[in-house]
N, C-alpha and C positions, 0 to 999 in steps of 0.2 A: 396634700397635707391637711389634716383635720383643725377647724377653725372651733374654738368655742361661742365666739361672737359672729352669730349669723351676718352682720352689718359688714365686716372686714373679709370675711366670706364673700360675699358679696362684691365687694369693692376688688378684692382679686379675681374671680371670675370676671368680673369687667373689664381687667388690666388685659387680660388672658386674649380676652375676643378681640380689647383694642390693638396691641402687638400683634397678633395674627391676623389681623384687619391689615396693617401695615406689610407684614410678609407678604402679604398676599398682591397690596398694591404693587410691592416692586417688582413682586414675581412678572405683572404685567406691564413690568418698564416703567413703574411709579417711583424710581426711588431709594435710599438707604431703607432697609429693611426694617430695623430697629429703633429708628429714631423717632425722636417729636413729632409728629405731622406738624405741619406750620395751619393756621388758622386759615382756615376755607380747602384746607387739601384731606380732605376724611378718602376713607378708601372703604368704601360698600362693597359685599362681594360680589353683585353684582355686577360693577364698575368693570370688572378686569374680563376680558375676553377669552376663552379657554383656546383661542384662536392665534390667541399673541406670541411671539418669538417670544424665547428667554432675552433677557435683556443683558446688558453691559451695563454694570452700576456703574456710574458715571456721576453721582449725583456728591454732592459732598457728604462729609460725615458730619452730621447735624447734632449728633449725642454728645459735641464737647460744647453747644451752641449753648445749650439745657438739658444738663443731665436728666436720664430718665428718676424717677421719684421711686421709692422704695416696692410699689405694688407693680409697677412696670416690670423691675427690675425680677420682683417673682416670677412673673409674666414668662418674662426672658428663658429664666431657668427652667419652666415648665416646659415653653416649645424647645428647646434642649439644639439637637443639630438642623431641626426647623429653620432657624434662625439664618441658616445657612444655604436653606435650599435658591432663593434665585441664581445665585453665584453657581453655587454647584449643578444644577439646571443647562446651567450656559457653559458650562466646559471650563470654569476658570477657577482658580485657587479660592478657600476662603478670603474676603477682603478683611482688612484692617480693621475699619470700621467699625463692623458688625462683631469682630473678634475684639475688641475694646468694649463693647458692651458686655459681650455674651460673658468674658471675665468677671468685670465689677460684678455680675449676678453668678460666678462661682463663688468670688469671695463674700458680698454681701450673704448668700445661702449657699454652705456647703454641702456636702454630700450629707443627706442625713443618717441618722446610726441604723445599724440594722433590726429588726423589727425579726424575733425567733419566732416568734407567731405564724407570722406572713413571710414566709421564705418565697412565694414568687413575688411578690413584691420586691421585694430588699434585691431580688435578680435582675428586674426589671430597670431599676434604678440604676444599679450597678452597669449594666450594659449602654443604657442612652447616656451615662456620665462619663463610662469609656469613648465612644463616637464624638460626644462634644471634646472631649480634654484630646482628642487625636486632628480634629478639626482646629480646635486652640494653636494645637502644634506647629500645624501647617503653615497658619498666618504669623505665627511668630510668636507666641504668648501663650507659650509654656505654664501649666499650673505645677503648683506645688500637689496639691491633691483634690480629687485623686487624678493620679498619672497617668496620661496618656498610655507609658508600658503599661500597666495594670490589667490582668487580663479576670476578667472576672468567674464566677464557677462556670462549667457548661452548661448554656442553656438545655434545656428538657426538652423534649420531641412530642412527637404527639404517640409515641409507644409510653410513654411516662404519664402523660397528662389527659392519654386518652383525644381525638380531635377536637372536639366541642372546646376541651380546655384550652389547648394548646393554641386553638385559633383564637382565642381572646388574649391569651399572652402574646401574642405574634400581634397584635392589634395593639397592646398598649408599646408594644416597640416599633413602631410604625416610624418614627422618626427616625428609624435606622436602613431607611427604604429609601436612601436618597445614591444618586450617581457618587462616585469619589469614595463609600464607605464600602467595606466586605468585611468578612470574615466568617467562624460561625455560626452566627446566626441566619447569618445569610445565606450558605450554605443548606443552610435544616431549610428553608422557605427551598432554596432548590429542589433540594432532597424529595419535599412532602407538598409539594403543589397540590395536588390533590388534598389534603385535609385542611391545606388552606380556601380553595375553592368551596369544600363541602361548607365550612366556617362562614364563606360569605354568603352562600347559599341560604344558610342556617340564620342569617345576620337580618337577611330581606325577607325573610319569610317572617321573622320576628318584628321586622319593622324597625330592628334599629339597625339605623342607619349610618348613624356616628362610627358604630365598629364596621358596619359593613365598608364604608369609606377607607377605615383604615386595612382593611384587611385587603382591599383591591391594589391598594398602592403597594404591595407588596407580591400580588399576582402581575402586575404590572412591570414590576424590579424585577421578577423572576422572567418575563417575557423579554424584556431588554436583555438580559444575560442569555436571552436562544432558548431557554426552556417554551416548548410548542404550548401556548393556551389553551388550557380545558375550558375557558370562558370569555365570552367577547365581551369586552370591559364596558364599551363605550353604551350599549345601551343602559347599562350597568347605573354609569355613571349617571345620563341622564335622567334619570330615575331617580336615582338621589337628590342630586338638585332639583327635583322639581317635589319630591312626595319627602325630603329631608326637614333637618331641623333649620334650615337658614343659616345658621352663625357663620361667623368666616374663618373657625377651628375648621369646619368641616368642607367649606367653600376650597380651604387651603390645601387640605387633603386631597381633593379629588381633581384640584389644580396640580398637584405633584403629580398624583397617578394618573391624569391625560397627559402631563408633560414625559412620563416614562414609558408610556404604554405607546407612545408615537414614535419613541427610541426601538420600541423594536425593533429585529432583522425583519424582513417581508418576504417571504418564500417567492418561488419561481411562479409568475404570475400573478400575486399579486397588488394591490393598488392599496391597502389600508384595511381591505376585509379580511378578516381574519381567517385562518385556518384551526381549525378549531380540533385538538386532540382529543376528543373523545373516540370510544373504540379504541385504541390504540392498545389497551393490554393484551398481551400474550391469552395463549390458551392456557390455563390453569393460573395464570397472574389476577390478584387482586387487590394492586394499589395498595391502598391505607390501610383498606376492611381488618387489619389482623386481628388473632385470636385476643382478645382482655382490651377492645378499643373501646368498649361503651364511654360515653362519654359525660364528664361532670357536667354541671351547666356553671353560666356564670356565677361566681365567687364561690365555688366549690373546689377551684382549681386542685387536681393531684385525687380528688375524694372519689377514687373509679366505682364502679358498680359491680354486682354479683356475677356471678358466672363464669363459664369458663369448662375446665373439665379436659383427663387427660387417656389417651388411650390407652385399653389394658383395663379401664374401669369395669365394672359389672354391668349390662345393660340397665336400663330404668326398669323397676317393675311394671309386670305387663304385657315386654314382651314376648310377641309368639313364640315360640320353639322354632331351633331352625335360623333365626335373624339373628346376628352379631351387628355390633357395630363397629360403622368404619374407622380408621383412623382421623385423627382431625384433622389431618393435612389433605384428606381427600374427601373431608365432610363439611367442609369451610369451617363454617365457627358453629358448627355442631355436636359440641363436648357431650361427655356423656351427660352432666349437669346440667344443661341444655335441655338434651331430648327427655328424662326426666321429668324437669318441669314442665315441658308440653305435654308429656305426657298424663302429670295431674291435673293440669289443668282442663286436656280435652275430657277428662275420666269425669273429673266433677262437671264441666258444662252438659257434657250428655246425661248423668244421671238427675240435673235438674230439669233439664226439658224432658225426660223420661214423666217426670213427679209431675211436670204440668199438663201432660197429654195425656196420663193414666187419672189422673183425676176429674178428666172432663172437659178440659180448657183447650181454646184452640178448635172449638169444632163448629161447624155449622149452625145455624138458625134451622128449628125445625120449617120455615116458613122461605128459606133461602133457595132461591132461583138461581139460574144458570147468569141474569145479569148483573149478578154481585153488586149490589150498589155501593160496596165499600172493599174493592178484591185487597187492598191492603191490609184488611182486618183480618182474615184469616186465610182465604186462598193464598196470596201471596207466602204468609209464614208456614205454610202447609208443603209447598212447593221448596222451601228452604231448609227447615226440618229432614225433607226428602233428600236435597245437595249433600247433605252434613253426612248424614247415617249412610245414603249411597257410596259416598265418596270413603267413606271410612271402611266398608264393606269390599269397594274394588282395592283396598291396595292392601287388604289384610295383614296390616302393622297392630294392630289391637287385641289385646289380650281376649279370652271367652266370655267370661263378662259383657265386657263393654260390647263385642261383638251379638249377644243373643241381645242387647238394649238394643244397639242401634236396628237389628231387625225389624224388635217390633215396633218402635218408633214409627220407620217407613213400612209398614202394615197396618197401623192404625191412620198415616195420613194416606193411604192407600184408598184405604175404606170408607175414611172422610170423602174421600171423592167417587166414590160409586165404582172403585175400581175401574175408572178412568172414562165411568159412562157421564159425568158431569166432563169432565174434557172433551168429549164428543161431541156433548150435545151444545156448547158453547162455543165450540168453533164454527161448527156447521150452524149456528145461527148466527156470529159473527166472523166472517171468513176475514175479512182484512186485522181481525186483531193476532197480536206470534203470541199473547201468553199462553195462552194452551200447551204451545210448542215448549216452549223453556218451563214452564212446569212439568209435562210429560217425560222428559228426557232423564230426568234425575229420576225415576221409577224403572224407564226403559233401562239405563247404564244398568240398574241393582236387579235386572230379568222382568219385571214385570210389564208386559206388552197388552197393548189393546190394539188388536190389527184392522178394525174399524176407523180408528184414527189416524193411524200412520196412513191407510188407503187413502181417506180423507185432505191430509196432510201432502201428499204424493199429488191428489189431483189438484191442489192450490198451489204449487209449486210454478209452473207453468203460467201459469197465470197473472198477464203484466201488472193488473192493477194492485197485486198481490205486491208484486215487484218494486212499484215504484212507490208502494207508500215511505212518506215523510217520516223518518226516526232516527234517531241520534246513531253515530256510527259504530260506535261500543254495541248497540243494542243490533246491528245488524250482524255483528260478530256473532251472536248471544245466539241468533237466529241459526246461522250457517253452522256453527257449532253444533249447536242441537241435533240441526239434521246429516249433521256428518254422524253423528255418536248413534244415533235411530240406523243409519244406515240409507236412509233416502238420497235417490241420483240428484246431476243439475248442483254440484257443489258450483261453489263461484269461485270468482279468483280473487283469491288472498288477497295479494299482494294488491289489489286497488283496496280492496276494505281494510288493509291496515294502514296504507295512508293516507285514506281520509280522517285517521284519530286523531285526536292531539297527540296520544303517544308515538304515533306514526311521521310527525314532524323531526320528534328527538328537539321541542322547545326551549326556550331560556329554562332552568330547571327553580330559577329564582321567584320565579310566575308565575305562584301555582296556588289557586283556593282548594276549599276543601269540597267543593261538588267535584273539581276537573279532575282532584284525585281520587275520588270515587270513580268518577268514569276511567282512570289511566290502569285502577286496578283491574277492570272486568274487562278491559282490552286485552291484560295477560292471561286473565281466568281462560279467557273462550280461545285466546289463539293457542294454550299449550294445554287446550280441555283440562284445568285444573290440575295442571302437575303431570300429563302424562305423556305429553309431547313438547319437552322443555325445546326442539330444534324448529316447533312451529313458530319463535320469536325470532325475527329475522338479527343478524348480529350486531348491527349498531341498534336497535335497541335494545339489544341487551346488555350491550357494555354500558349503554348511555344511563338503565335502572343501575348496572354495578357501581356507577360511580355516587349517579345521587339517592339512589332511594336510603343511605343511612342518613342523609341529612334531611329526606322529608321527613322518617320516622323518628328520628328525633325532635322536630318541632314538636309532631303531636303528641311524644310522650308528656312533652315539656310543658303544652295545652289539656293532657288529659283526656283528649279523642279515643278511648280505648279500643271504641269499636273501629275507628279507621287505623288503627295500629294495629290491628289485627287484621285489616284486610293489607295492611304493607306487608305483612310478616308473609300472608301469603304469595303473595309477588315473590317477594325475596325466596322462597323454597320453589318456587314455579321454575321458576329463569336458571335453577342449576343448583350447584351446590352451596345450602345457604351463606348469605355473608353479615348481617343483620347486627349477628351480635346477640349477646346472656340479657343487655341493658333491658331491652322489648319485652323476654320474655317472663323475667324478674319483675318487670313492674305490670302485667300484665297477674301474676302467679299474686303480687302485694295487694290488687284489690279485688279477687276473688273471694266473695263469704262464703264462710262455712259448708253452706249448704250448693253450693257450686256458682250461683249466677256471678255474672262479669256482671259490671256496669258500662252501658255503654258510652258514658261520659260523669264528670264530676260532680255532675248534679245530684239531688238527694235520692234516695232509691225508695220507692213506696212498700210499704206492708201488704199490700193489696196482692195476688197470685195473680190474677188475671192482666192486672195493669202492670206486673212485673212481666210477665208473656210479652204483651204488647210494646213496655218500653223496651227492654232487655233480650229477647228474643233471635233477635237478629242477630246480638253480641256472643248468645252462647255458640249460634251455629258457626259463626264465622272464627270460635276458638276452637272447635272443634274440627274445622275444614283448616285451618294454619296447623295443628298440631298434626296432623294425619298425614299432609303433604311433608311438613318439615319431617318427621319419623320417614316417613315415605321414602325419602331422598338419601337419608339418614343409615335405614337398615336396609333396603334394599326391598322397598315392597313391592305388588305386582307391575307397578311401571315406576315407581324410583329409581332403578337398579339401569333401566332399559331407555336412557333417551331417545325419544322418537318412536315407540313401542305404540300399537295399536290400542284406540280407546277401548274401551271394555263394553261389545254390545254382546246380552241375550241371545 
């Protein structure tokens, strides 16, 4: 309820934590829930052990001793069937007690009027006033209004509000997550476990915590009702309390949902550790992902995003002769609107790095040696440049146009490099470094071979010290990949180099910075060689990116990471048939200028051409390697069409 006077504001937020300071005590066997605390008996959340049985109130009702004062009584009405959880916890009826208060705070503050504005709110309301006034019931103290029969509109799903929304709605009814209540609502949390996890997924990654608490109490409920966990709570939970806000709103929360999440059934074998549902969708099943989910963010609720697109439409301009598109049921959430957009947008990133490599930029120091004292400055963008235009070249989804640019793209960083005699002569004078390797490859995939270096490359192969050098396990991928794609013997085995990843754990998915997800992407780059061996992902992790990669990219849309939204987008076209969502590629199409560059975050963008190369660079390639795969998968390009289909070598 909005307060004009910060002061009284105030004074009821304080009421708020003191009452739920108290819930909380009795939760741990402290007590009438509601009442007075007596002078020396405070209840820190601390204080209460997450270890404690539910308790038997036993305690007297204290609220006829000293009635609670007017902002308590708000207090009251806010935590709603809160007020109720130790009783309900322990298996036992509402008590009397607490239902003599939880009253005087219907009648003191009634239902308030509905708000046309805000229609999830005024929904919101309506449902936790229904739970309380059925909990009224129970104990015996019946309101006049609103009535416990009163059945309020149906709540919204997350097909209506899109996940993002719907897990915030489902968050501020949290109080409807306790033992004793159904109906529903509680049903839809059945229903859509999944977009409730991606929500709290989505909730930790934002760092708040407050909703992430309440969203868990609610995977929690769902867990106690048999529905199998897609997420193990309890580290969850830990985590909260220890990196949360303190109060004892939130203490109380996460005391409900470890007192529910311990109610779970425990499958055959066993002991408290969970069994954890990921993987579990069918072949061709994808959860929540559906078509129109992109999702509002907070206080946008209902306000979905662009996109979408229905089959029968006209392919996007551009494409080749010969490629139709699939249906959306069999192209995930790859409407024609969709591929469309990717496809202006990979048009204009390549025709800006066109303009920046035909004007001069991008190229060598006359004075530049094989030991690049900066390979970031231009080798590196040379060798990416070459990913982009190669990769767009093997799956020939690209119209003639874009097709004769990307050629000579990768002919002019061809020639930057001596036509591959600077890769030779840098490897054979540092044999233990792989760039060489993963620069060359993206020339070799588009036919252009230097057989001096692959010999080269062949006889360090062999070679232990070559072998054992120190490097991160993505970047070993990057290695192996390469020389699968060249063709070179002495492949290794997969399956040890992919679970030494982080993505090869299949981690908490709530844990995740933005380096580890740089590395989680180039793990799926090099095991399905960028889209063309989607079966090279073994199949829990693939289910395990179907369930969360929409809720990592929707952080970063939400952050403004363009360019790590773009390397999600590629993930998501790698791993099969996209599921991603219009959301990505819509806001990705909204800050493209004119002249093609992406930005690769919300920072300001320089006038400068060169230091636009340098910042921006990387973002155009990586829009142009997301739209070629997603088309790729899309229309049916040289390996879109072919899962598990042979990389493309010379």
């Amino acid at each position: 309820m909005p307060f004009a006077d910060t002061s009284l504001r105030d004074e009821y937020a304080a009421a708020v934590e003191r009452v739920a300071g108290r819930v909380l005590h009795a939760l741990g066997g402290g007590g009438d829930p509601v009442a007075p605390a007596r002078p020396g008996h405070g209840s820190p959340a601390s204080a209460v052990s997450p270890d404690a049985e539910p308790p038997l109130l036993t305690s007297p009702p204290l609220a006829a001793e000293r009635p609670l004062p007017r902002a308590e009584l708000a207090a009251v009405r806010v935590l709603g069937p809160d007020a109720f959880a130790p009783t309900l916890l322990a298996g036992r009826a509402p008590d009397a007690a607490t239902a003599l208060t939880v009253a005087q705070a219907l009648d003191v503050f009634p239902a308030a009027a509905t708000d046309p504005t805000r229609p999830e709110t005024a929904l919101v309301a309506a449902w936790r006033d229904r739970a309380t006034t059925q909990l009224l019931a129970r104990a015996g103290r019946p309101t006049v209004a609103p009535s416990a029969d009163h059945v309020p509109s149906p709540a919204p799903g997350p097909d209506q509000l899109g996940w993002p929304g719907w897990s915030v709605v489902m968050a501020q009814l949290s109080a409807l997550a306790l033992p004793g209540l159904d109906g529903p609502v509680h049903e839809l949390a059945r229903r859509h476990d999944l977009a409730l996890a991606r929500g709290l997924v989505r909730s930790m990654l934002r760092r708040d915590h407050r909703t992430a608490a309440r969203i868990a109490r609610w995977l929690a409920r769902t867990a106690a009702d048999g529905v199998p966990a897609r997420l193990d709570l309890a580290p969850v939970l830990d985590r909260i309390r220890l990196a949360g806000d303190g109060s004892a709103r939130t203490a109380l929360d996460l005391a409900i949902a470890e007192r529910l999440w311990r109610q779970r059934p425990l499958g055959d074998g066993e002991s408290g550790n969970v069994q954890l549902a990921t993987g579990r969708l069918g072949k061709g099943q994808r959860g929540e992902g559906g078509p129109g989910e992109g999702g509002p963010g907070e206080g946008r609720l209902g306000n979905g995003r662009p996109g979408g697109g229905r089959p029968g439409e006209s392919p996007p301009p551009g494409t080749p002769a010969g490629h139709s598109v699939r249906a959306e049921g069999d192209a995930g959430m790859t409407g024609t609107a969709v591929l469309r957009t990717a496809q202006q947008l990979s048009a204009g990133a390549l025709r800006w790095l066109h303009g920046r490599y035909e004007s001069g930029l991008g190229r060598f120091s006359a004075d530049a040696t094989i030991d690049l004292a900066d390979p970031d400055n231009v080798y590196k963008p040379l060798g990416e440049a070459a990913l982009a235009t190669g990769l767009l070249l093997r799956e020939g989804v690209a119209g003639t146009e874009d097709s004769r640019i990307a050629r000579r793209i990768l002919d002019l960083c061809w020639a930057e490099l001596r036509e591959g005699d600077l890769l030779y002569e840098r490897q054979l004078r540092h044999p233990l470094t792989s760039d060489p390797l993963e620069v060359y490859v993206h020339f070799a995939r588009a036919g252009l071979r230097h057989r001096p270096l692959e010999g080269l490359l062949q006889s360090l192969a062999g070679v232990r010290s070559v072998q054992a050098m120190e490097v991160m396990p993505n970047r070993r991928l990057a290695v192996a990949n390469a020389r699968r794609v060249i063709g070179l013997a002495q492949q290794p085995d997969w399956s040890a180099l992919t679970a030494a990843t982080w993505l090869g754990a299949t981690p908490e998915p709530w844990l995740l910075d933005w380096l580890t997800a740089y590395h989680l992407t180039h793990t799926v780059f090099h095991l399905t060689d960028w889209g063309a061996r989607p079966d090279g992902l073994p199949a829990p992790i693939r289910d395990y990116l179907r369930e969360w990669l929409p809720a990592w990219i929707e952080v970063w849309l939400e952050t403004g990471e363009w360019d790590l939204v773009g390397e999600l987008l590629i993930v998501d076209a790698c791993i099969g048939a996209p599921e991603a969502g219009a959301a990505a590629w819509a806001a990705l199409a909204a800050v493209q200028r004119a002249d093609g560059l992406v930005p690769r975050d919300t920072g300001p963008v320089t006038e400068d051409p060169e230091q636009q190369l340098t910042d921006h660079g990387h973002t155009a390639v990586v829009t142009v390697v997301a739209a070629t795969i997603t088309l790729a998968r899309a229309l049916g390009g040289a390996h879109g069409g072919t899962p598990g289909g042979a990389p493309a070598v010379a």
